[in-house]
N, C-alpha and C positions, 0 to 999 in steps of 0.2 A: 357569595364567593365560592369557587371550586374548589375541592382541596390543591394545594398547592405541594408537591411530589418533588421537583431538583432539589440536589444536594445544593444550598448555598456560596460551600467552599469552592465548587466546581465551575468554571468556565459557562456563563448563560451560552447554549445553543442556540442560537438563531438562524430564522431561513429568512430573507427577503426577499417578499415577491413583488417585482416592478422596480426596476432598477433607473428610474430617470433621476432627474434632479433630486425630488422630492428624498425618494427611498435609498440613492446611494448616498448621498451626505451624510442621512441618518446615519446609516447601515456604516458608513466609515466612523461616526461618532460612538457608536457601540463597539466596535471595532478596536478603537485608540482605548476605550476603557477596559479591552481587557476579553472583552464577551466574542466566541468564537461563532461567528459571523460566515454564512455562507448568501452567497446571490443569484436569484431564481432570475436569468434575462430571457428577454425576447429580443430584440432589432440589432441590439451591442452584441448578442453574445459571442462573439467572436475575438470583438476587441475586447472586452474584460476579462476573457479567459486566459488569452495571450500577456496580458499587460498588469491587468486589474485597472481600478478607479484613480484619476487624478481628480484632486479637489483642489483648485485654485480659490487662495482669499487672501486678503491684503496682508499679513502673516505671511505669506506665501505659499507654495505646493504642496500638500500631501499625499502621497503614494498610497492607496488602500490595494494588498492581493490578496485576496482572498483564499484560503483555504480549498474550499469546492466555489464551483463556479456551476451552475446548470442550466437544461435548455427546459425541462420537464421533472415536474415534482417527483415523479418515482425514480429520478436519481438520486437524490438527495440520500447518504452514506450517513446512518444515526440515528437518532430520534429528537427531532425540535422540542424544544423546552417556549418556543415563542415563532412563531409565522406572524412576520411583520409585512402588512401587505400597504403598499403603499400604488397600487394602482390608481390610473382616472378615475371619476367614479361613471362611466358609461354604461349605460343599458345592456350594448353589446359584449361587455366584459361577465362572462359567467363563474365568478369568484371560487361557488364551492367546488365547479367540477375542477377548476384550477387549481385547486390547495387539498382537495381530498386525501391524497396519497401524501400528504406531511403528516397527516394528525396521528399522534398516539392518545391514550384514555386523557394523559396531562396536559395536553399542548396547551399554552394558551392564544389566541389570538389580540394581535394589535393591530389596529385599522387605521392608518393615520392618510387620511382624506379630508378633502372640501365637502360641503353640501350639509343637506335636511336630510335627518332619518336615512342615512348610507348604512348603519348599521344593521337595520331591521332583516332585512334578508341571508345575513350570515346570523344573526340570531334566530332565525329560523330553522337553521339549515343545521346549524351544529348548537342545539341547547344544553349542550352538557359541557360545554367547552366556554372557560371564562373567554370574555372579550372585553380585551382592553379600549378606549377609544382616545383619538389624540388630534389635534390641531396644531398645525407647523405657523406661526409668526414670524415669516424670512422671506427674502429674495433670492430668490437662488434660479438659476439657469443651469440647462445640459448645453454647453457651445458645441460639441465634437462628439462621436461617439465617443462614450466612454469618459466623459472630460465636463466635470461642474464645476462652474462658477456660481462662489456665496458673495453677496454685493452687501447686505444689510441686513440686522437681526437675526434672528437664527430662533427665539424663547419654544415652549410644548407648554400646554397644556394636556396630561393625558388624565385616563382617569377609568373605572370599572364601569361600561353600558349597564343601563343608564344611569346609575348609580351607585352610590356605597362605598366599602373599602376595599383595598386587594391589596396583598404582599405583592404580586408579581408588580403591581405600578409601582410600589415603592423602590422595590430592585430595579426596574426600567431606568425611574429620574432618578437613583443616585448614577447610575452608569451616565447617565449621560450628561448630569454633575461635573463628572467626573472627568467626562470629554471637553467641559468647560458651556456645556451647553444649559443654560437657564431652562430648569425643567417643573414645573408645578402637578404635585395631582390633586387631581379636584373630584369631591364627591358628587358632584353634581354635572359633571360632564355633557351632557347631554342640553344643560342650559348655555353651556361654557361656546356650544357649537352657533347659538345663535348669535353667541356676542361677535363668533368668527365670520359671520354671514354679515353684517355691519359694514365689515370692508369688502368681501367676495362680491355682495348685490351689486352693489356701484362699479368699481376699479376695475372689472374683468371684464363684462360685457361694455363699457366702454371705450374699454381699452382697443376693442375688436373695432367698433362700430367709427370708431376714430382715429384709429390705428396711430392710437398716443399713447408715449409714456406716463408712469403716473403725475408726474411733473409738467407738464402740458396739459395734463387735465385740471391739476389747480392751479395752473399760470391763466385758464382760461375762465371767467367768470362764470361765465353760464354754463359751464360743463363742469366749474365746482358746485355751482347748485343744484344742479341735475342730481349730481352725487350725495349730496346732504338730504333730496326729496326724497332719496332710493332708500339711504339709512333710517328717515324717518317714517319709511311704510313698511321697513322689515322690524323696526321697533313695535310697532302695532301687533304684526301679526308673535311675534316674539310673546306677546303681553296677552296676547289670546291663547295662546295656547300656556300660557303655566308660567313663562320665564320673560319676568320683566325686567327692562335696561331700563340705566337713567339716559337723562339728554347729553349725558357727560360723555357717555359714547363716542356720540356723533363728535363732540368737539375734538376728542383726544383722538379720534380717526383722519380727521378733516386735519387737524394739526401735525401728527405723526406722518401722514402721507405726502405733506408739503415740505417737510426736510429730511425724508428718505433721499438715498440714492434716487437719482431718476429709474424707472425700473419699470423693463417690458412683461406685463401681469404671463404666468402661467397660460393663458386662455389666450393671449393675443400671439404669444409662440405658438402653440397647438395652429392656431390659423396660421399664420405664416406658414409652416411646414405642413399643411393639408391635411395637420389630425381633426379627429371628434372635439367635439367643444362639449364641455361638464354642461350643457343648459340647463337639465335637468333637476341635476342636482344644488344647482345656486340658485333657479330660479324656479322652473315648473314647480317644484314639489314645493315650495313656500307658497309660490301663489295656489296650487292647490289647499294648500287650508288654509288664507286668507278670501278663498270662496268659500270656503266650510263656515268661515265666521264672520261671512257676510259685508268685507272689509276693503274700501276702494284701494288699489292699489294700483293708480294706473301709470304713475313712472316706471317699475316694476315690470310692468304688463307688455308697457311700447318695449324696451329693452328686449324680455322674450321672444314679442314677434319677431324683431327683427332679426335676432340672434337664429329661429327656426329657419326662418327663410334660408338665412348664409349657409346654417348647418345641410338641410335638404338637399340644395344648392350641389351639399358633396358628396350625397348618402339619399338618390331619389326614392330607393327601396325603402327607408323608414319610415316607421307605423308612425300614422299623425299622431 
C-alpha cells in the first residue's frame, strides 16, 4: 500500500474520468457523501457544464453540479486525492496519456471497469501510485446527454490491485456507505473480478447478438442455457487461473437475472448507438488463457466471433 498523504478531515478530491452511466452515478454518489467531486467529459461536455448530472431513480431526481467540469486533464484546478476512471475498457482508449496530468506523488487511482486483467496496464504505467480496483453490481443507463437512469441494484465491490489492504478503499466504501450505496472491500479483488465476469460472459454478448433484454433472455429457454454454459466455462477458466467459484454462482446469477428489472446490458446500448463493444475485455482476454490452460471453451468462443465480426463490421481499420 502507498503511503497515504490527504488530510482525512478535508473534502476527498476527486476527478472522474468518463462521465457515462457507469462513472456519473458513482461520481453523484461521492458527491452526496460530502467528497468534492470534479468531472473529466468527453461527448456531454457541454451539457454537464451548463446543467450538471441528472440521476433519475425510483426515489426520484437528483441534480449533481459539479464544482469544475472539464474537457482535458490539464484543467483540472488542485490536486486529486483520487482519479476515478470509469471509462470502456477499449483498446483504443489510451488511459495513461489521458490522466497523466492529474497525478501528484499521492494520487491514488480507482478503476471501476468490466473485464480480465483491465488493470495491468495502468499498473504498469504508474507503479508508484496505489490502485484501487472496483466492480459496479447495477443497471444503470445514460438516456440523454447528461441524464442517468439507475433501474436496479446499484452494490461495489472495490478493493487495492491485486490485493491487500488500503485506507484509501476503506474511505472510498464508507463514502459511498454513506450515499446509501452498498459497498464492500475485498482483499482479494482481483478474484472478486472473475465472480463479475459470471454475469459479463453471458448477458452482454447476448444481449447484442439477440438484441434482448435480460428478461427475454431467460423467458427464453435455450438462450437461458446458452447463458448457464458461458458461466460454466468462465468458472473453469476462473479455477485455472488461482480463483475458484462454487456452482452456487451460476444459480444465484441465473436466479438474480430473472427478477431484475428487465434491463438493456451496457454493451447492447454501446450497439445500438454505434459505440466500441468491451469484446475484449469480457471475452478475448479470458479466452486467451483458457488457451493458456488448455481448456474447451466453445460457447465462449462462438459468442466472440460473432461479437468481432459486428465489432469490424464498424471499425474495418482494427488489428485482428
Amino acid at each position: 500500500m502507498k503511503d497515504y498523504q490527504t488530510n482525512p478531515q478535508q473534502p476527498l478530491r476527486v476527478v472522474t474520468v468518463g462521465v457515462g452511466a457507469v462513472g456519473g452515478f458513482y461520481a453523484a454518489q461521492l458527491h452526496r457523501a460530502g467528497a468534492d467531486v470534479a468531472l473529466m467529459c468527453r461527448s456531454d461536455l457541454a451539457v454537464v457544464r451548463q446543467r450538471g448530472l441528472l440521476i433519475h431513480q425510483a426515489s426520484g431526481t437528483f441534480h449533481f453540479k459539479p464544482r469544475q467540469v472539464i474537457g482535458q486533464a490539464h484543467e483540472y484546478q488542485g490536486e486529486a486525492d483520487v482519479v476515478f476512471i470509469a471509462l470502456k475498457a477499449l483498446p483504443e482508449i489510451h488511459l495513461q496519456t489521458l490522466i497523466a496530468p492529474l497525478l501528484s506523488p499521492h494520487t491514488v487511482l480507482f478503476l471501476l471497469q468490466n473485464g480480465i486483467d483491465v488493470e495491468k496496464p495502468l499498473q504498469a504505467a504508474f507503479p508508484h501510485h496505489e490502485l484501487i480496483s472496483g466492480l459496479a453490481f447495477t443497471c444503470l443507463n445514460r438516456t440523454a446527454p447528461g441524464e442517468i437512469t439507475h433501474l436496479d441494484y446499484g452494490r461495489l465491490v472495490i478493493g487495492p490491485y491485486p490485493a491487500g489492504e488500503s485506507e484509501m478503499a476503506d474511505r472510498l466504501a464508507v463514502l459511498f456507505e454513506k450515499a446509501g450505496i452498498p459497498c464492500r472491500v475485498s482483499q482479494q479483488v482481483a478474484g472478486e473480478r472473475w465472480r463479475k465476469l459470471v454475469w459479463n460472459a453471458p448477458y452482454n454478448p447476448i444481449s447484442v447478438l439477440a438484441q434482448a433484454t435480460t428478461r427475454q433472455i431467460m423467458e427464453e429457454p435455450a438462450a437461458a442455457l446458452l447463458a448457464r454454459q458461458v458461466m460454466e466455462e468462465v468458472l473453469q477458466i476462473a479455477a485455472a487461473e488461482g480463483y475458484p467459484l462454487s456452482e452456487e454462482v451460476v444459480e444465484r446469477n441465473l436466479t438474480d437475472t430473472l427478477k431484475m428489472t428487465p434491463y438493456r446490458t451496457s454493451m447492447l446500448l454501446d450497439y445500438e448507438e454505434g459505440r466500441a463493444l468491451e469484446v475484449e475485455a469480457i471475452l478475448g482476454t479470458p479466452l486467451a488463457l483458457a488457451r493458456k490452460h488448455q481448456l474447451a471453451t466453445p460457447h465462449m468462443a462462438t459468442l466472440y466471433a460473432l461479437l468481432k465480426i459486428i465489432d469490424r463490421k464498424r471499425n474495418p481499420e482494427q488489428t485482428p
